[in-house]
C-alpha positions as a Python dict, from the first residue, in 0.01 Angstrom:
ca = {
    (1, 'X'): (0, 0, 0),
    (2, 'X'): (-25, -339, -165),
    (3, 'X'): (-405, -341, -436),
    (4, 'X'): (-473, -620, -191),
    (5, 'X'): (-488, -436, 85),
    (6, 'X'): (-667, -195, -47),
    (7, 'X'): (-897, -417, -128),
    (8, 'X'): (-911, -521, 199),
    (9, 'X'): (-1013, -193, 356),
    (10, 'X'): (-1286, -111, 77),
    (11, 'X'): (-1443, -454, 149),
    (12, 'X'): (-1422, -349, 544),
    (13, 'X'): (-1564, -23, 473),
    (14, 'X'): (-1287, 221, 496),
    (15, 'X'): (-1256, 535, 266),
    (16, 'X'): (-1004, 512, 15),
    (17, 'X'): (-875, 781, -178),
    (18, 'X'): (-879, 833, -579),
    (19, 'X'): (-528, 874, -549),
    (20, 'X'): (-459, 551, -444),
    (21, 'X'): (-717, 369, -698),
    (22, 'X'): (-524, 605, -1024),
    (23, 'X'): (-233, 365, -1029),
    (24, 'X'): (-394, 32, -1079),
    (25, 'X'): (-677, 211, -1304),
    (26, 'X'): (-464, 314, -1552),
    (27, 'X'): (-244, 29, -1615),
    (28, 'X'): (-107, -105, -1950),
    (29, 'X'): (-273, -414, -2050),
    (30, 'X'): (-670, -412, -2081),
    (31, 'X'): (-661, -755, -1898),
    (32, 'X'): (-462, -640, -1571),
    (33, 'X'): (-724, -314, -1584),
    (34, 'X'): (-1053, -582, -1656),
    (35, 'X'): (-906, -780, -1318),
    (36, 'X'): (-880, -449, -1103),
    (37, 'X'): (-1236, -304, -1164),
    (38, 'X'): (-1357, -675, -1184),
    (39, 'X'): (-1202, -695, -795),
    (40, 'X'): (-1285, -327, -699),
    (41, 'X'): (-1641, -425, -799),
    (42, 'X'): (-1678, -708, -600),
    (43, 'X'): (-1506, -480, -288),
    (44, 'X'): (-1729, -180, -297),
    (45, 'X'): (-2015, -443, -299),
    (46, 'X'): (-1921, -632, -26),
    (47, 'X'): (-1879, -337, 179),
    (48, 'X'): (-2272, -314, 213),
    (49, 'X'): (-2154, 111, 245),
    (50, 'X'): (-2435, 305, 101),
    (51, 'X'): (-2243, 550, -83),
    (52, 'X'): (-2011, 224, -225),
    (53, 'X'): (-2299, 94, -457),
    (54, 'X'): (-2251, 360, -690),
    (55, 'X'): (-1887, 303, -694),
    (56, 'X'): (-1987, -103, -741),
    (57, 'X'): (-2180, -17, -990),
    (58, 'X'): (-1915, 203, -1199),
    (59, 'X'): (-1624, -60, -1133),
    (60, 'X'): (-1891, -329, -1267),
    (61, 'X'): (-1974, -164, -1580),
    (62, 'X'): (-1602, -92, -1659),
    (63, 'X'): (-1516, -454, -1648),
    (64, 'X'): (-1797, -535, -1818),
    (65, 'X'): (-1627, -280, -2128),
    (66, 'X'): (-1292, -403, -2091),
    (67, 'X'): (-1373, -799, -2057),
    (68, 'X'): (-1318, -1001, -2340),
    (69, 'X'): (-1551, -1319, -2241),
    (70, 'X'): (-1758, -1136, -1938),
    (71, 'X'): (-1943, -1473, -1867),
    (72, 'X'): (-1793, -1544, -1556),
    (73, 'X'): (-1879, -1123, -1469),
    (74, 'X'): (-2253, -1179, -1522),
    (75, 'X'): (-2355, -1292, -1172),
    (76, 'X'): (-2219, -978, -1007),
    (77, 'X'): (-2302, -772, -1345),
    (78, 'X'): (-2708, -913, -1301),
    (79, 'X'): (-2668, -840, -903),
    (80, 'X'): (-2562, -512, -880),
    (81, 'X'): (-2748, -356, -1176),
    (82, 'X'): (-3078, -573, -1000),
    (83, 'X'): (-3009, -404, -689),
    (84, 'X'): (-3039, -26, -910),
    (85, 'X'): (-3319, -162, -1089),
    (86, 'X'): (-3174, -146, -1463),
    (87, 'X'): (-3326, -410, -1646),
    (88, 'X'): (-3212, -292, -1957),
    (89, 'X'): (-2839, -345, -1878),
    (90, 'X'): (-2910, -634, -1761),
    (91, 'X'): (-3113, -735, -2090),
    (92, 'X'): (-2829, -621, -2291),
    (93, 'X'): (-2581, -830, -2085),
    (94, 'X'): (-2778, -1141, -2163),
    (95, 'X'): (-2814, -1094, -2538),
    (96, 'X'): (-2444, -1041, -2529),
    (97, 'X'): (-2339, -1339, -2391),
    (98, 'X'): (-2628, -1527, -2591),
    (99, 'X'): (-2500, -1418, -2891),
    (100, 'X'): (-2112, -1496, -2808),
    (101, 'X'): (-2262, -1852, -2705),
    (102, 'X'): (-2392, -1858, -3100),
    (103, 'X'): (-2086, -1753, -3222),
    (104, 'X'): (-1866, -2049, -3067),
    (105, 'X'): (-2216, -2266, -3215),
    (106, 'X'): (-2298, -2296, -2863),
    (107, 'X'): (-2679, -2320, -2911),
    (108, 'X'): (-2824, -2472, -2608),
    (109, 'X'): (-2633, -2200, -2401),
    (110, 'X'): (-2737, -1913, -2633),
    (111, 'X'): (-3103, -2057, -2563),
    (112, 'X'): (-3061, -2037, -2184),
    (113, 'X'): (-2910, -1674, -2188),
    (114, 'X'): (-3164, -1565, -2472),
    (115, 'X'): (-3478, -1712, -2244),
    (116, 'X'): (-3267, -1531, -1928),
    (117, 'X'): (-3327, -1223, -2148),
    (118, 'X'): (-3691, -1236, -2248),
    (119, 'X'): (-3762, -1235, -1865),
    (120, 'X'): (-3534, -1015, -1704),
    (121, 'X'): (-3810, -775, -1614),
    (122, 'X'): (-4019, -1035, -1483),
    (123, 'X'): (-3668, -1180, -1297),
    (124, 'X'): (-3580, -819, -1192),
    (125, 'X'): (-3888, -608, -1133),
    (126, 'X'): (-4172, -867, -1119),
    (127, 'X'): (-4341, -689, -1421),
    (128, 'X'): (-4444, -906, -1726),
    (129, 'X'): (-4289, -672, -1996),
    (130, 'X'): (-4155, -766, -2376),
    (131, 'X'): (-3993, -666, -2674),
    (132, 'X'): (-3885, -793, -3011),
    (133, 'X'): (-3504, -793, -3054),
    (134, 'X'): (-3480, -891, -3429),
    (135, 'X'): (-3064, -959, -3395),
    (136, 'X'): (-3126, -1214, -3110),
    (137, 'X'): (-3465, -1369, -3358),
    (138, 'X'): (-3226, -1341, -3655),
    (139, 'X'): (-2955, -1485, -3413),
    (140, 'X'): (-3138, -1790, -3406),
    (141, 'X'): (-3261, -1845, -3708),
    (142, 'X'): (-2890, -1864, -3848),
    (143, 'X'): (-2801, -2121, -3573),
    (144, 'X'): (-3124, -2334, -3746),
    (145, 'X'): (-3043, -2286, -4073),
    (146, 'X'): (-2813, -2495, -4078),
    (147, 'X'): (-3051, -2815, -3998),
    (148, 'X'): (-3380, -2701, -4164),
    (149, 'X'): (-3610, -2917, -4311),
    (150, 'X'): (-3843, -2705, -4526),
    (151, 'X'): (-3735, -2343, -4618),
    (152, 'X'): (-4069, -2180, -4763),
    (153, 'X'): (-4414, -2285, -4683),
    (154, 'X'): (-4514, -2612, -4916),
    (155, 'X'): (-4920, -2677, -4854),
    (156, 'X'): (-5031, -3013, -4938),
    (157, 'X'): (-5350, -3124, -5087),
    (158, 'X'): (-5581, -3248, -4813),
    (159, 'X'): (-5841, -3372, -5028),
    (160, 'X'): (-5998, -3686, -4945),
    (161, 'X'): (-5829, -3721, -4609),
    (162, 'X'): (-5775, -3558, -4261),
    (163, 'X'): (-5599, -3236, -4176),
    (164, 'X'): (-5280, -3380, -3962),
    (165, 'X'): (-5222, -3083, -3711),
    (166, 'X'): (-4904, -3106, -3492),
    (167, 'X'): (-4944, -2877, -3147),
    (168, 'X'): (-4626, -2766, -2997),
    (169, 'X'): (-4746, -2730, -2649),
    (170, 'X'): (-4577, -2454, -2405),
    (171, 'X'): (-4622, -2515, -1991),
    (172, 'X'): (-4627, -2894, -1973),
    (173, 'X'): (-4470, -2907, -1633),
    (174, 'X'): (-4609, -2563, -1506),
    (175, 'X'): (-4929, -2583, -1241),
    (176, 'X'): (-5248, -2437, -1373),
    (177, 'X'): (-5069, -2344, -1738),
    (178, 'X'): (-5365, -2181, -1918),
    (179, 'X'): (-5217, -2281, -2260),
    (180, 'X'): (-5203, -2674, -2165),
    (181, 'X'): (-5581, -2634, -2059),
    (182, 'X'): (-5649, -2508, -2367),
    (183, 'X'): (-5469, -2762, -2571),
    (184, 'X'): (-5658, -2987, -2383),
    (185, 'X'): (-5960, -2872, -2444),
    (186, 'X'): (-5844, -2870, -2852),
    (187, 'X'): (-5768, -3255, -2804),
    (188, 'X'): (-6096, -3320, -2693),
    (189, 'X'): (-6306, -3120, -2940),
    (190, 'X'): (-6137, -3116, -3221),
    (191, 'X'): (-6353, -3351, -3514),
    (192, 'X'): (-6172, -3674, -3576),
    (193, 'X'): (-6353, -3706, -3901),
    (194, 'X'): (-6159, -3389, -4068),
    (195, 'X'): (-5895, -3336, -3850),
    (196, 'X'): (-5615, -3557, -3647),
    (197, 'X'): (-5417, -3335, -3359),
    (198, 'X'): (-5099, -3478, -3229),
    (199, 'X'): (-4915, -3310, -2996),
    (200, 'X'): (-4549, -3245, -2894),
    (201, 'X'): (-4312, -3060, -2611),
    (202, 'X'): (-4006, -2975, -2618),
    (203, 'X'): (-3867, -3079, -2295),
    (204, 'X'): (-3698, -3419, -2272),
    (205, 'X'): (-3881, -3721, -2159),
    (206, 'X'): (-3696, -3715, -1794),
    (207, 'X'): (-3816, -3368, -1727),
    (208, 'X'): (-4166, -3442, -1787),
    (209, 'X'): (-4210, -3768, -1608),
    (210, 'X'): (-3954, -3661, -1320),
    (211, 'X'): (-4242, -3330, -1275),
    (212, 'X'): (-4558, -3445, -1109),
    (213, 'X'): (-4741, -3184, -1290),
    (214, 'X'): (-4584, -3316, -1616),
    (215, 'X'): (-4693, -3679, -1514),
    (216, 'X'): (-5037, -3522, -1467),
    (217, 'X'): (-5116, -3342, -1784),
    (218, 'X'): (-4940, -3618, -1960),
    (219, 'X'): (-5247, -3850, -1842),
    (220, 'X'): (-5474, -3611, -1926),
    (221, 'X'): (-5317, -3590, -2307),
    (222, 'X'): (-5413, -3966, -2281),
    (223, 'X'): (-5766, -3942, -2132),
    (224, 'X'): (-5833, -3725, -2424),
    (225, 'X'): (-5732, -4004, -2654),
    (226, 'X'): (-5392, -3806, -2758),
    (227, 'X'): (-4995, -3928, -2715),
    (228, 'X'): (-4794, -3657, -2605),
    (229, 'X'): (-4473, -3667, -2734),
    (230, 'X'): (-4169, -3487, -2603),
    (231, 'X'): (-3845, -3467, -2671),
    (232, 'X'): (-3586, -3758, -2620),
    (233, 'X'): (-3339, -3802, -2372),
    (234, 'X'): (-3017, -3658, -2484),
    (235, 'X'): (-2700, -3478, -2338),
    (236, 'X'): (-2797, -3119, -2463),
    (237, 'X'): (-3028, -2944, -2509),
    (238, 'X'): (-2948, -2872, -2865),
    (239, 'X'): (-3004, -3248, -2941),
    (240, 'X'): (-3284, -3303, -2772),
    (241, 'X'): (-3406, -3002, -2987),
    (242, 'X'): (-3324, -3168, -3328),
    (243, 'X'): (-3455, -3450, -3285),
    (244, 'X'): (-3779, -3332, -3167),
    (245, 'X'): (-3808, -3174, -3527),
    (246, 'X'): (-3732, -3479, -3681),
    (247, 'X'): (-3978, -3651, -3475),
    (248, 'X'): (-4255, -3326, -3604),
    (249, 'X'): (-4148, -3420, -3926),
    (250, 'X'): (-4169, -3732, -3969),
    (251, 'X'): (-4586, -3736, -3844),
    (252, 'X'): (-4584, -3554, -4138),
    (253, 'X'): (-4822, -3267, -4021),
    (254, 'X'): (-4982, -3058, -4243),
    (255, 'X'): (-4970, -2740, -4029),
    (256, 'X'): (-4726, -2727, -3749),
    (257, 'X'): (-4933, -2493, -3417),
    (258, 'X'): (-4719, -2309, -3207),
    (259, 'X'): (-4916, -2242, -2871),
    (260, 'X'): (-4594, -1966, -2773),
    (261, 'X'): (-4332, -1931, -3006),
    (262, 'X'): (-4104, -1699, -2841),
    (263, 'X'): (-4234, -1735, -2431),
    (264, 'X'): (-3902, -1956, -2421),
    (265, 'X'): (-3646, -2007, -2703),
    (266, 'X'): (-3658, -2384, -2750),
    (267, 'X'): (-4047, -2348, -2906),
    (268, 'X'): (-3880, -2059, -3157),
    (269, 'X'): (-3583, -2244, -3208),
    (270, 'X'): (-3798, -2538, -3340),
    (271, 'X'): (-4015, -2348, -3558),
    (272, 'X'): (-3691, -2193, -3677),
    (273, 'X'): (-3611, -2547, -3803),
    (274, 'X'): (-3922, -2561, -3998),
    (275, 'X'): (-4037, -2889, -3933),
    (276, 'X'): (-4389, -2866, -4089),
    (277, 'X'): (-4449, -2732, -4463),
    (278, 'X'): (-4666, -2473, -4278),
    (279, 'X'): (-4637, -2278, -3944),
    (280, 'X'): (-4901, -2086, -3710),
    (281, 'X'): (-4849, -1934, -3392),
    (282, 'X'): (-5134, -1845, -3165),
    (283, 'X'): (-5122, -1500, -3084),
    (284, 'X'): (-5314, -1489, -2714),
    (285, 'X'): (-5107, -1191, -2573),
    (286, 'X'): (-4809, -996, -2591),
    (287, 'X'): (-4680, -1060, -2968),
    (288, 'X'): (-4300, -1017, -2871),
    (289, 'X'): (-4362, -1331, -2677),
    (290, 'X'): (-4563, -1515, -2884),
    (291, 'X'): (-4532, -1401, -3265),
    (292, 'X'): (-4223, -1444, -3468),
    (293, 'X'): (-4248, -1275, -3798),
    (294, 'X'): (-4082, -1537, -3973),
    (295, 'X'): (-4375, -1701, -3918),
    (296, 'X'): (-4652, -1803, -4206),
    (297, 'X'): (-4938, -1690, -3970),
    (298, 'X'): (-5080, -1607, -3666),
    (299, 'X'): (-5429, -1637, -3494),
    (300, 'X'): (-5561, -1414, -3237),
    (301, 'X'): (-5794, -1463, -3006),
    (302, 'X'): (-5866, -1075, -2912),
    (303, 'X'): (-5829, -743, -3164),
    (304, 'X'): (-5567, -584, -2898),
    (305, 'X'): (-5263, -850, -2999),
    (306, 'X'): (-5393, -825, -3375),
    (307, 'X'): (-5326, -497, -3416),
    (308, 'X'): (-4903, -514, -3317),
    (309, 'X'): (-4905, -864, -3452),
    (310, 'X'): (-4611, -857, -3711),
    (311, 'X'): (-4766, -1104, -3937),
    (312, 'X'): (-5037, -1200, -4136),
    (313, 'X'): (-5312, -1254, -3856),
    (314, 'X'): (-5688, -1404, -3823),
    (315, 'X'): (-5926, -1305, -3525),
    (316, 'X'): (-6075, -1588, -3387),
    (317, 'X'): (-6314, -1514, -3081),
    (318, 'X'): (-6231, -1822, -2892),
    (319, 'X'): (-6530, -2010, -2739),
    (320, 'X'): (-6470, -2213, -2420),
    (321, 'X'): (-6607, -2447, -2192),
    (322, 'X'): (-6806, -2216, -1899),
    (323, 'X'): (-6786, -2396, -1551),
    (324, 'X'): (-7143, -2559, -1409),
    (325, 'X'): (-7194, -2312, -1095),
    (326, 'X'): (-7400, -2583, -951),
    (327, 'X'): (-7104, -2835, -970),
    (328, 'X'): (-6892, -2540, -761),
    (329, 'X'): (-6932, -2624, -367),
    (330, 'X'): (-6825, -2270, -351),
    (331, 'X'): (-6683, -2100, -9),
    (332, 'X'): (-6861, -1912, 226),
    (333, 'X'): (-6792, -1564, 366),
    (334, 'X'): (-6763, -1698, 679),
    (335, 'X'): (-6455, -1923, 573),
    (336, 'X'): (-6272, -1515, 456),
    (337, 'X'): (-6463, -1322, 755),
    (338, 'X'): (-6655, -1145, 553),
    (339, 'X'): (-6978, -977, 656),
    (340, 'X'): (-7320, -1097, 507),
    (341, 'X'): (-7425, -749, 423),
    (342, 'X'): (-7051, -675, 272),
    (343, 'X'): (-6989, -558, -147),
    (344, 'X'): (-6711, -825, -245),
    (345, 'X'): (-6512, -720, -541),
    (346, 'X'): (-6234, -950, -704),
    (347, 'X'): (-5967, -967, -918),
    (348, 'X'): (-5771, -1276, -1024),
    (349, 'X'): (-5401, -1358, -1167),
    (350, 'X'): (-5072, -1379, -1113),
    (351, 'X'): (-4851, -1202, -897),
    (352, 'X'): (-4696, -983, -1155),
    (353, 'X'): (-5027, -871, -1279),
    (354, 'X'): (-5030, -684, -931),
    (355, 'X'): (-4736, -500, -1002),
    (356, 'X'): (-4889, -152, -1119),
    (357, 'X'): (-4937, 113, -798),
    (358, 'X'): (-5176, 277, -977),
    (359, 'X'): (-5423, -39, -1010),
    (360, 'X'): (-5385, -86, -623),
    (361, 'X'): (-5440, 275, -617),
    (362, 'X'): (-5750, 337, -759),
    (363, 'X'): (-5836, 5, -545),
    (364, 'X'): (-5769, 152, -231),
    (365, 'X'): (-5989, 481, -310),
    (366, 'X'): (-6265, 237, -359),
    (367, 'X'): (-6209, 59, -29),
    (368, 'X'): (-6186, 395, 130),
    (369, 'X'): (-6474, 553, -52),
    (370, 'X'): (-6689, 255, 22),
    (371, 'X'): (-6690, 131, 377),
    (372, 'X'): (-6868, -205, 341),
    (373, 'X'): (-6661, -302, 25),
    (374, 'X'): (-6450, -579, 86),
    (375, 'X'): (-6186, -706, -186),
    (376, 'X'): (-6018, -1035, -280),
    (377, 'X'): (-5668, -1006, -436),
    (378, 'X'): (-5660, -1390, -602),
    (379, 'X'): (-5365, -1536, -740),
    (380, 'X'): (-5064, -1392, -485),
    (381, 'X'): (-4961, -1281, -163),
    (382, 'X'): (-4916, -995, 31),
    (383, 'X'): (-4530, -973, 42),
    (384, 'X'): (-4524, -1009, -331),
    (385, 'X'): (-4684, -673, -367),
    (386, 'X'): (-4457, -436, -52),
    (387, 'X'): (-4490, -106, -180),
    (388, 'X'): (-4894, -132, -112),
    (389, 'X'): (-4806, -162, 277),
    (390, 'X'): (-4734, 245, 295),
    (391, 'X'): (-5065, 276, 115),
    (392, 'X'): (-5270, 121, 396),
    (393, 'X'): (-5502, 252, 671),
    (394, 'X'): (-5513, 17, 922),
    (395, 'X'): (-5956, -13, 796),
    (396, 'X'): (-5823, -60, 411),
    (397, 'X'): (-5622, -349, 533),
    (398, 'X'): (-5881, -519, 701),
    (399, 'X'): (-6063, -538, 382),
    (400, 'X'): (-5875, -676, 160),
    (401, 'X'): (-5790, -1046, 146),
    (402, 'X'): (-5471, -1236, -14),
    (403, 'X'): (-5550, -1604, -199),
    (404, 'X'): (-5250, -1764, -337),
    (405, 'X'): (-5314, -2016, -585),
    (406, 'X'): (-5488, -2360, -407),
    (407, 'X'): (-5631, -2617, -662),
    (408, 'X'): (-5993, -2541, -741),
    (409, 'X'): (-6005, -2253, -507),
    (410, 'X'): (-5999, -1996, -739),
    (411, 'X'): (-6406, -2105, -866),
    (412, 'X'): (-6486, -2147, -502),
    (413, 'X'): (-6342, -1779, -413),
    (414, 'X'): (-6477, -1615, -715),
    (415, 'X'): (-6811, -1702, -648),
    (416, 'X'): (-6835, -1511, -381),
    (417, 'X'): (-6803, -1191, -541),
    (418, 'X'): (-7019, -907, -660),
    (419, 'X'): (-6825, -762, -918),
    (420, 'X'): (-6469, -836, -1130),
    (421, 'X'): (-6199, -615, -1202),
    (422, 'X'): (-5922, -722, -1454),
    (423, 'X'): (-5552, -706, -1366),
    (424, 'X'): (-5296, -459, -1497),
    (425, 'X'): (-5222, -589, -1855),
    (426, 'X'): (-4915, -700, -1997),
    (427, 'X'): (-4640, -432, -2065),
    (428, 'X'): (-4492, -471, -2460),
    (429, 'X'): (-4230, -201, -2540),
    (430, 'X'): (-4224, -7, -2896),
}
């Protein structure tokens, strides 16, 4: 029988033999062989057969050995590995083809497969989980060295006149980004009289004014008396990159702030580039996402990120604005159908901070333990969290209540509880 029709009754579910496969397996040329398991792969998948995934899997991973440029593989690589939950293949894959793309000097495509990397977990098992990869960091800073402007920290005197601090602001177009409220919050308070903040992102201009959440924290940059400036409109990303340092540059900043340095790889990219004679990174969480060691220094704003930080690091317990719980028309129980008499409990974040069974775990043992407790799961909803459905008892689940993210809802919901637990922390690997 032909390979095509063999094909053809794999992809229809029939049973072939290894006899059959032995032929076309062991052929001459390492391309012909790449094409079979490549096609095999895509067979066995297509069959939906239970027992065929494995075989998927093993006809995936052999053309994934034998390919020469496996870019065009990597959708059915990434969907069949997914489906077996093995994130780390999948990671690997991606810093593969992210370093090929810096090999050919592609850098705007070995940005976009890097960033695919840093968030496979999060892409592939909702978890927020991170590492340091020092080829991929070292990967990119030889694609910058090339087009650096300053290559070792060179502090001016700032004697007699303002500290000029440039803010390279992560999350401009993302709703309710913590880190833009808190640059915000920097561009109001910090003292004009010893310091001037300016402020810069690294998406193009389009992106931002083509997001309406872009449009609006834009305006609020400019309520607070600050330009935002973000990166111009050009064909790649690469460019747009470049001249974005130049732009840092040429404001001549004294200290260059980078609010998440490695969260995506444009922000490390640019810091690669060294556009200010001095470079920070705040250091608010996991420090594979946020910390590059190349770095000059870091600032934390908790002990726990401080201690794995692989730089030179400052704690700074960071003082915010509280909200006015008189100004906070909060709901009612009523509006959740809650009892009066009822013990609410919350917790608040997002979705993958509700990722741990254990947390819902020891959750559900309180409901259980505690008839009149009633708790409020803010920030996600229920079919972002399935494998807590087989941990129900029909009373359990009448307690608990699912807010997704609405606007100010999350003051209004939280004053209604008693007590607050914390959500499952960030995962960093060693």
């Amino acid at each position: 029988m032909s390979f095509e029709g063999i094909l053809s009754r794999i992809a229809g579910g029939e049973s072939v033999s290894h006899s059959e496969l032995l032929p076309y397996l062991g052929l001459e040329r390492r391309e012909r062989r790449y094409e079979v398991n490549k096609l095999l792969a895509e067979a066995y998948w297509q069959s939906h057969r239970q027992d065929y995934r494995r075989h998927a899997r093993t006809s995936i991973d052999r053309a994934w050995l034998l390919g020469a440029s496996p870019t065009d593989l990597l959708p059915l690589y990434t969907e069949i590995h997914g489906a077996f939950g093995d994130v780390s293949e999948i990671k690997a894959a991606y810093k593969r083809v992210g370093v090929m793309a810096a090999e050919r000097g592609n850098v705007s495509l070995a940005i976009h497969y890097f960033n695919l990397w840093q968030y496979a977990h999060y892409t592939f098992s909702k978890l927020d989980k991170f590492e340091y990869d020092f080829e991929i960091l070292d990967c990119v800073e030889r694609l910058a060295r090339p087009h650096r402007i300053y290559t070792r920290p060179q502090p001016r005197s700032v004697t007699n006149r303002k500290l000029r601090l440039a803010y390279l602001v992560k999350g401009i177009n993302e709703l309710g980004s913590v880190i833009v409220k808190t640059v915000l919050l920097y561009a109001r308070y910090h003292d004009r009289s010893r310091v001037e903040p300016i402020f810069f992102v690294p998406e193009s201009e389009r992106a931002v004014m083509e997001s309406e959440v872009g449009r609006q924290h834009t305006k609020l940059f400019e309520e607070a008396g600050c330009k935002l400036t973000t990166a111009p409109n050009l064909s790649t990303v690469h460019e747009q990159l470049l001249a974005l340092a130049r732009t840092i540059h040429d404001a001549c900043p004294d200290v260059l702030v980078s609010t998440a340095a490695l969260a995506h790889f444009e922000h490390y990219y640019i810091t690669a580039l060294r556009p200010a004679p001095f470079m920070v990174c705040w250091v608010v969480g996991p420090p594979p996402q946020l910390a590059p060691p190349t770095l000059d220094w870091g600032i934390a704003w908790s002990t726990h990120p401080l201690i794995d930080c692989p730089l030179n690091c400052s704690l700074l317990n960071m003082e915010l604005e509280l909200p006015q719980r008189d100004r906070i028309a909060a709901h009612t129980r009523q509006d959740l159908d809650i009892p009066e008499e009822a013990i609410i409990v919350a917790t608040a974040g997002r979705h993958v901070k509700f990722q741990e069974p254990g947390f819902w775990r020891a959750v559900i043992d309180l409901l259980e333990e505690h008839p009149q407790l009633y708790y409020l799961a803010m920030g996600l909803d229920e079919p972002q969290v399935p494998f807590i459905t087989p941990m129900l008892s029909p009373d359990t689940r009448k307690r608990l209540r699912f807010l997704a993210w609405r606007g100010d809802d999350y003051m209004k919901n939280l004053c209604l509880a008693d007590f607050f637990i914390d959500t499952h922390p960030s995962v960093v690997e060693r």
